[in-house]
N, C-alpha and C positions, 0 to 999 in steps of 0.2 A: 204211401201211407196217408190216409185221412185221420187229422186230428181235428173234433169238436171239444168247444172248452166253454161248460156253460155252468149257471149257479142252480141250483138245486137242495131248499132244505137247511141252510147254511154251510153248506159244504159248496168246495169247487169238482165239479164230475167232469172226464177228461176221455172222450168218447173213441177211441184207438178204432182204426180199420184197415187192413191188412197186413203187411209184414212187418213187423218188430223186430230189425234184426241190424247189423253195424253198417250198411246202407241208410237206413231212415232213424238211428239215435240220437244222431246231432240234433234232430227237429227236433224229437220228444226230449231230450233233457231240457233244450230250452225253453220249452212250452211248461214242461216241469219244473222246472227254476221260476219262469214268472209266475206262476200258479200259486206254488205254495208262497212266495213272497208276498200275495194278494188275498188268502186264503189259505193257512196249513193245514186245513182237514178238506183232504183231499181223497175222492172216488177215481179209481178208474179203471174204466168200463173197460172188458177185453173179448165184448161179444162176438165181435168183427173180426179179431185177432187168428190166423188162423197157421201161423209162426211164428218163436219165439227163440233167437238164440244167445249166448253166453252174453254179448252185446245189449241186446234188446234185455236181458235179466238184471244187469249189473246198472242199465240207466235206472230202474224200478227200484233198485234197491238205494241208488244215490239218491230216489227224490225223496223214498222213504225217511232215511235219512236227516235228508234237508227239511222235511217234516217235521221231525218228530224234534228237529234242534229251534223251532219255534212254536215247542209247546202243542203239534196237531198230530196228526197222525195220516198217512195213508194206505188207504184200502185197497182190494181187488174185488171185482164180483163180474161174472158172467163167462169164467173160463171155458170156452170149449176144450171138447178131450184132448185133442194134441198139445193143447197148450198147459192144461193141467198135468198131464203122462211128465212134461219135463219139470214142473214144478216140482212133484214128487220125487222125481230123480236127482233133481239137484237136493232136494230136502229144504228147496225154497218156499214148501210148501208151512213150513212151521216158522219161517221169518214173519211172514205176511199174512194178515189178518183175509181169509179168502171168503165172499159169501155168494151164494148162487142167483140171487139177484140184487138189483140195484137198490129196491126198499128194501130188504134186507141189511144193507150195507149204509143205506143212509140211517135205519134204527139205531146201528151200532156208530153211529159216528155222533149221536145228539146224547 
């Protein structure tokens, strides 16, 4: 997994590329955890993203979380379909603020 982690807008954007899943979580939670420590309105990007499982959902929802307990918030934008199909299926879909692109997602974050 490729993680990019850059400023954008006043938000921190958090650029995901390939598999999100209990293999590569430890990286993103911790890249998660120093992010929102450094910035809690947080973007991240799941254009690349082209797998998602119960692992990879539960780090997103931790950082969420960890977010939103200093006052920011974190987004999703750029789901491709399979990765959206589970969002929906879990009903992860209505936790998480989702938008189809990135300026989309930084409007709603300012």
């Amino acid at each position: 997994m490729e993680i990019v982690v850059r400023s954008q807008g006043g938000a921190s954007v958090i650029d995901l590329a390939g598999r999100l899943d209990a293999h590569q979580s430890k990286h993103v939670t911790q890249m998660l955890a120093n992010t929102v420590a450094a910035t809690p309105r947080v973007i991240v990007n799941l254009k690349q993203v082209h797998f998602i499982d119960s692992t990879g959902l539960a780090t997103l929802v931790r950082g969420m979380r960890q977010s939103r307990e200093k006052a920011g918030d974190l987004v999703l934008c750029d789901l491709q379909q399979p990765v959206r199909i589970i969002f929906e299926l879990t009903k992860l879909d209505r936790a998480f603020q989702i938008y189809s692109s990135e300026q989309a997602a930084l409007q709603a974050l300012q």
